[in-house]
TORTORZA-993523 format. One record per residue (C-alpha): residue number from 1; chain; z negated, y negated, x. Coordinates in steps of 0.02 Angstrom, whole numbers, plus 50000, padded with zeros to 5 digits. Layout:
<rs>
  selo  roke      z      y      x
   NUM     A      Z      Y      X
...
</rs>
This chain:
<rs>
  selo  roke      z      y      x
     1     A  54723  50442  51235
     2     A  54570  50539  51271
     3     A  54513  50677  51183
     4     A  54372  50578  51082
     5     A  54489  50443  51039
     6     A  54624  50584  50963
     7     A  54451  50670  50859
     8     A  54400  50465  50825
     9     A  54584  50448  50761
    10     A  54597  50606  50648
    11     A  54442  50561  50603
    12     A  54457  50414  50540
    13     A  54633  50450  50447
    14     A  54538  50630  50362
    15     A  54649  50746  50463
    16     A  54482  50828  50515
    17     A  54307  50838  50458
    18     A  54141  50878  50449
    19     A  54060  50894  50266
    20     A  53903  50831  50282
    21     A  53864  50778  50103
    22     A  53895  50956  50056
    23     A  53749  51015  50182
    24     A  53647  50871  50131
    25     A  53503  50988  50091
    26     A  53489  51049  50264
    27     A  53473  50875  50328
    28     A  53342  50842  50188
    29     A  53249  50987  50246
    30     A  53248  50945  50436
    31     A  53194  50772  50402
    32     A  53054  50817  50286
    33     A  52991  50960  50406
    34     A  52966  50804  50535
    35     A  52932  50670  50416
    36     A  52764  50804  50405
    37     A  52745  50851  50568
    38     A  52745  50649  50649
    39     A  52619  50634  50487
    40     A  52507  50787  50525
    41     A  52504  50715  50709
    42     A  52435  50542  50651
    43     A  52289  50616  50548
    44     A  52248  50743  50675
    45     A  52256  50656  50838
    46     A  52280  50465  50796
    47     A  52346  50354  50888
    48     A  52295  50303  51072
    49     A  52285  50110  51050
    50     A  52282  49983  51217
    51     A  52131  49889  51248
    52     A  52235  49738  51160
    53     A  52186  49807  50992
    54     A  51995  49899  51030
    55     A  51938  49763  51144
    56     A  51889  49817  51348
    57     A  51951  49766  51518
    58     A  52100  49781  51632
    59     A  52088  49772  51848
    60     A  52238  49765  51934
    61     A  52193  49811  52132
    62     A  52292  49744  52277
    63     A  52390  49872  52372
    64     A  52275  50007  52422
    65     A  52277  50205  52487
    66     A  52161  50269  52368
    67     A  52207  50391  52241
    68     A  52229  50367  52055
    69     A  52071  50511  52035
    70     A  51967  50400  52164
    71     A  51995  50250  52043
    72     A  51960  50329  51901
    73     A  51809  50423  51944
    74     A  51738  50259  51990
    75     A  51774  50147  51841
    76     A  51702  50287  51747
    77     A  51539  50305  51850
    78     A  51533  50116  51843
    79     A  51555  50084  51670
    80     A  51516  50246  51559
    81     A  51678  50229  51455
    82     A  51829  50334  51485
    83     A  51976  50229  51612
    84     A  52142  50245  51608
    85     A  52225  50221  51776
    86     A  52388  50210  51807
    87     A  52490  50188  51960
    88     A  52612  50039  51995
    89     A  52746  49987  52114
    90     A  52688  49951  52276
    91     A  52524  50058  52261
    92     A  52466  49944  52147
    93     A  52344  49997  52020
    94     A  52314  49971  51833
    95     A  52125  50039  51770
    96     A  52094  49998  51617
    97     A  51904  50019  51517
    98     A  51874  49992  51329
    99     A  51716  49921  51266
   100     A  51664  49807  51421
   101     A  51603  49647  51400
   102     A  51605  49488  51533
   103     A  51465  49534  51630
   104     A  51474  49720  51646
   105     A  51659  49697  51705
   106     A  51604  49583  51867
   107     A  51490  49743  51923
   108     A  51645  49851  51870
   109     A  51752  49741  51982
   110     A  51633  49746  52150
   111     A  51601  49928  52126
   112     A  51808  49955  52130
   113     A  51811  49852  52277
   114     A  51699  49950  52368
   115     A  51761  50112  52319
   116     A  51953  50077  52345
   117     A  51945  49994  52509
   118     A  51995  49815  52426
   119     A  51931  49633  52434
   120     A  51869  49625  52270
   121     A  51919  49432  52270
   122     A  52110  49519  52264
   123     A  52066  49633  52105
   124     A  52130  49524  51952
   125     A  52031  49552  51780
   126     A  52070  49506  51612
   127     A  51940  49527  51480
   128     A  52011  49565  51286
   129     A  51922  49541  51136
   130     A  51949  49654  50982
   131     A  51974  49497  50855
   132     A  52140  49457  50971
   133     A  52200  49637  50943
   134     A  52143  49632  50753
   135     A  52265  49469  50746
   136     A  52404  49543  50860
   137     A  52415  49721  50710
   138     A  52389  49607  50569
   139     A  52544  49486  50634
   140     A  52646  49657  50650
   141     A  52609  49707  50460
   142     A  52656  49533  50441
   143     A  52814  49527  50509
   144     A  52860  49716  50458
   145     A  52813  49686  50265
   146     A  52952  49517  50277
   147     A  53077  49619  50381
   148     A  53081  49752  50260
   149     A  53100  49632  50122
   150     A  53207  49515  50174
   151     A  53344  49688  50231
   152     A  53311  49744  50046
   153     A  53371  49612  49961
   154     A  53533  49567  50098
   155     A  53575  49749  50055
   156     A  53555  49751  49872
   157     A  53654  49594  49881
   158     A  53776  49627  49984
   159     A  53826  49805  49913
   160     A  53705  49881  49791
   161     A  53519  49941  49742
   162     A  53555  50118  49759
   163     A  53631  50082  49961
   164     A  53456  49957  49974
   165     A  53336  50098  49919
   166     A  53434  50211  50039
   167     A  53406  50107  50192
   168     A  53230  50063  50135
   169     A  53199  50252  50146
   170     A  53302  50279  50315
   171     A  53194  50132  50394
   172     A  53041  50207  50335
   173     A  53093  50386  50387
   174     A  53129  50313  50558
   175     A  52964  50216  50599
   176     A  52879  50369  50537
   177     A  52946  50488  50677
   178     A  52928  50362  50784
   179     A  52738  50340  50767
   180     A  52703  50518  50748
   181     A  52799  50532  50923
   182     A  52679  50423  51017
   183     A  52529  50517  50939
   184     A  52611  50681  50996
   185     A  52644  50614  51167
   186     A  52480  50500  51202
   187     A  52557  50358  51241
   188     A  52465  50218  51227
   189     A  52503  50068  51078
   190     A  52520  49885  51164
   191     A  52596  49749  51094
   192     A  52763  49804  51172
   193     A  52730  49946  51081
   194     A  52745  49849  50919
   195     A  52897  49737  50979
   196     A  52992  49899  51004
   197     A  52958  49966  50849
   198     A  53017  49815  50773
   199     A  53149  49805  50870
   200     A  53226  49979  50822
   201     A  53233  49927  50630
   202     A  53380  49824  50689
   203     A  53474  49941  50779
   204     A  53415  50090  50636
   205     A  53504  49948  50495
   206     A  53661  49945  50598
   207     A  53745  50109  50593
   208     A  53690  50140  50426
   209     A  53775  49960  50368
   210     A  53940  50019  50455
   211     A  53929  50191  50362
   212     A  53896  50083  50189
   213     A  54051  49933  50238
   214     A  54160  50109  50248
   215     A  54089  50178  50083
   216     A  54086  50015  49989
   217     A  54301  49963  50043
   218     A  54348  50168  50010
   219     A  54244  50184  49831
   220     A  54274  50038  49760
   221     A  54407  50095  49653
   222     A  54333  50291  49646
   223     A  54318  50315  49469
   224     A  54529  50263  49436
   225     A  54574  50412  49541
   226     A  54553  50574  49513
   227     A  54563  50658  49687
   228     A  54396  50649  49761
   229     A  54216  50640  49691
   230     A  54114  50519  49744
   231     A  54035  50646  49883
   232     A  54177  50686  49955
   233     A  54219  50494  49968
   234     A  54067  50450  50049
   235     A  54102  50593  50153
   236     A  54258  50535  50202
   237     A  54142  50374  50273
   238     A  54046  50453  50372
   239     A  54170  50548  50467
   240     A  54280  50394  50494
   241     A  54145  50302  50578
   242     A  54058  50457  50651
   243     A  54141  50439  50825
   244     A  54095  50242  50822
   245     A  53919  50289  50774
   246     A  53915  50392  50918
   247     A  53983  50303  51052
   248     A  53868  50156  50990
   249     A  53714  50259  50974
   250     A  53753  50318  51167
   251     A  53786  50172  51258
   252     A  53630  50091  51162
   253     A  53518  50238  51249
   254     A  53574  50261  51405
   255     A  53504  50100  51483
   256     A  53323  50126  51379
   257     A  53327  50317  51459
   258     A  53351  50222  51609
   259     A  53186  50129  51568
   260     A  53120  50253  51520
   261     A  53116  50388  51646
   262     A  53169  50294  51802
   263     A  53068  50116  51769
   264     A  52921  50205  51662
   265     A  52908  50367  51724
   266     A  52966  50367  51940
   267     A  52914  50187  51944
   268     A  52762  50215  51870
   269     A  52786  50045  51747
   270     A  52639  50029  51620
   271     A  52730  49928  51503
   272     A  52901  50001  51531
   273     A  52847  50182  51468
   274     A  52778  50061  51296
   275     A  52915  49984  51243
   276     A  53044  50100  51309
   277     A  52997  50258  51216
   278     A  52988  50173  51051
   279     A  53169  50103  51072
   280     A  53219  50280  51138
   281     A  53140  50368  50992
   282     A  53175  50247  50861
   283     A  53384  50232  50920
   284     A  53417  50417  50903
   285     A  53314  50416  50745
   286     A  53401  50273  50682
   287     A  53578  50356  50726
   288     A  53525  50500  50633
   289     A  53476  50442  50475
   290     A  53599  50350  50443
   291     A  53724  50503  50443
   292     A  53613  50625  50375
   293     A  53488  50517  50258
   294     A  53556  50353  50195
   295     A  53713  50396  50160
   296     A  53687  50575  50066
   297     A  53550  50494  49980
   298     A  53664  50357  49915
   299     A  53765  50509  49864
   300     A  53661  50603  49764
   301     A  53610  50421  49672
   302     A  53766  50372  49624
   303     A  53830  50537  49563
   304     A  53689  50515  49446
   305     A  53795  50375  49353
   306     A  53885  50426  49194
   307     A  54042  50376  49269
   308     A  54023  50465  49428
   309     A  53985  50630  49304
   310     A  54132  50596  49227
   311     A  54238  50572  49361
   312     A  54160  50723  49447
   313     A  54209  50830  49295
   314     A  54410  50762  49294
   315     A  54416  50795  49472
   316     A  54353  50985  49472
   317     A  54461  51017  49279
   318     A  54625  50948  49397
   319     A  54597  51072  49528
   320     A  54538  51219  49431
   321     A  54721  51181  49322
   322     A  54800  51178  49492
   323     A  54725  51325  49551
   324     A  54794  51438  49388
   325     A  54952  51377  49393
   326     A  54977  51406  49578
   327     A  55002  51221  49621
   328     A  54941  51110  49771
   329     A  54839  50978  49784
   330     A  54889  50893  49945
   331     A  55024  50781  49886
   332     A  54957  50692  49776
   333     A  54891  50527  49768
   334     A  54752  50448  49868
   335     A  54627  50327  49844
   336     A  54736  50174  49773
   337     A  54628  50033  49857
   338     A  54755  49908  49851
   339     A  54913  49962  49759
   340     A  54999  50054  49881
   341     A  55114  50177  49834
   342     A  55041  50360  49856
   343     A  55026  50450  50039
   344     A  54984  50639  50078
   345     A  54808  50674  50123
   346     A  54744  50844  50173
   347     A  54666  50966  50049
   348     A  54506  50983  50128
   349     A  54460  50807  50219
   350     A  54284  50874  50221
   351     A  54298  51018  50296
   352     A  54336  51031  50484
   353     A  54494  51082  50563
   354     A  54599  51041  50394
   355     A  54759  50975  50459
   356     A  54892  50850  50377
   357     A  55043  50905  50289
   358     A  55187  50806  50252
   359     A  55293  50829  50078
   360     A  55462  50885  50099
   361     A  55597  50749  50066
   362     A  55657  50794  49905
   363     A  55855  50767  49957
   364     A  55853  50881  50102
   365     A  55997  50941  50165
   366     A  56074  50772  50146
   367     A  56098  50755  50348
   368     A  56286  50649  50348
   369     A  56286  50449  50371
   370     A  56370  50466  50187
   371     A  56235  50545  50099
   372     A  56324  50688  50033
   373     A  56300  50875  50041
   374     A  56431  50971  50156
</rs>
């Protein structure tokens, strides 16, 4: 077995761990410091939105030599509105003009022709009117505002309110650095823009539901025990999916990397480099906050319940009566989710590097087929 499938394996059985409820307030901190930053971005700079939502046109040229400064000086001279030009396979071009209407972009079109060297009955040109883009956002909001909903209330139903609000705020943490990415960056907001972002609230919901399955089976039964607050359980979740979350979260990006820095940025692929980075921002985000977000936060809610206070207080009096009396903790009982009769479990299963110990057998010595002592 490999090295990551023995860590996946302690892991998951609390041999080892990391405590990541306990540094919760780190993660808090980190997330708020660019939670502000993606949000300072957005009022300072904006975003750079496509031609689909201000309105313009777009002239894709034939194959030609010219350079992408040639083009754009042109379109620019041509038109008196900034172009964006951008290079595509098979020196191919992609100039794009906001704020031209039908007749201004024929003159745009002959004047390209002439400058680049191309027929301009080869240069294809599709006019967009703002109303289309205005329709295209409000569709978005549309289908955002339902998504969000409808994952609320699966989640409240399917484990609680407190896991719901969690993910509600994990989702919105994650679209947020997402956004204030692409006003950091430049890129430009399409529509594949907006079908990446809302295709990274599915993948963002999925490692955050494992995390929650894990939480939900192990503190079911928390407050009958008196070995573990609920922290430390929900600790105990995350580190016996971490390596899953991981792998996932991994195999998930390397294919969009692929997108986008071979297909978006070598390739020179407009629409690539749109949806691409928003999946590529939006998986690692997602991966993240659902370790270091949703599941402290459904922490710190629940521990808020009486019976969580209570069961926080029997835990600490047990150890703190261990403690003076010299005695150890790790043999005794675990979580009993289904009956079973008590196992050993390590003394620190959040802390890392906290090994397993067995009990002695009680009857040792007792090595002869008839049981008794020589």
């Amino acid at each position: 077995m490999s090295k990551l499938g023995n860590l996946g394996a302690q892991l998951f059985h609390g041999e080892v761990g990391y405590d990541f409820i306990g540094k919760r307030k780190i993660w808090y901190g980190v997330s708020v410091l660019i939670t502000i930053t993606a949000i300072v971005a957005l009022a300072v700079q904006g975003l750079n939105m496509g031609i689909e939502f201000k309105g313009g046109a777009v002239f894709t040229t034939p194959k030609t030599t010219a350079s992408v400064e040639q083009a754009q000086e042109s379109a620019e001279k041509t038109s008196g509105h900034q172009a964006i030009v951008q290079k595509l396979g098979n020196d191919t071009m992609r100039v794009q003009i906001s704020g031209v209407d039908t007749a201004k972009s024929d003159q745009i079109k002959e004047d390209l022709a002439k400058d680049l060297g191309v027929p301009a009955k080869d240069i294809n040109a599709d006019l967009v009117g703002p109303s289309w883009g205005e329709q295209i956002a409000n569709k978005a909001w549309t289908g955002l505002g339902v998504f969000l909903v409808l994952c609320v209330l699966y989640l409240a139903i399917a484990f609680e309110w407190r896991m719901a609000a969690a993910a509600l705020v994990a989702l919105i943490h994650d679209i947020t650095i997402t956004v204030g990415i692409y006003s950091l960056v430049g890129f430009e907001v399409t529509p594949g823009t907006v079908i990446g972002l809302l295709t990274i609230l599915g993948y963002s919901l999925y490692d955050t539901v494992v995390v929650f399955d894990s939480l939900k089976e192990q503190g079911k039964d928390a407050a009958k025990q008196t070995k573990f607050t609920y922290s430390e359980i929900a600790n105990r979740s995350i580190n016996s999916t971490l390596v899953r979350s991981i792998n996932t979260t991994v195999v998930a990006l390397l294919p969009v990397a692929g997108l986008l820095f071979i297909g978006g940025g070598a390739l020179g692929a407009g629409m690539l480099n749109d949806i691409s980075l928003s999946l590529f921002v939006g998986l690692a985000a997602g991966a993240y906050s659902s370790i270091f977000i949703a599941t402290p936060l459904v922490a710190d809610l629940k521990e808020r319940e009486p019976a969580m206070k209570a069961l926080k207080k029997r835990v600490l009096a047990k150890r703190a009566a261990a403690a003076a009396k010299g005695e150890s903790l790790e043999t005794e009982e675990t979580l009993a989710d289904d009956g079973d009769e008590p196992q050993d479990v390590p003394a620190a299963a959040g802390v890392v590097g906290s090994q397993r110990r067995t009990q002695q057998p009680r009857n040792r010595g007792r090595g002869r087929p008839t049981g008794k002592r020589r």
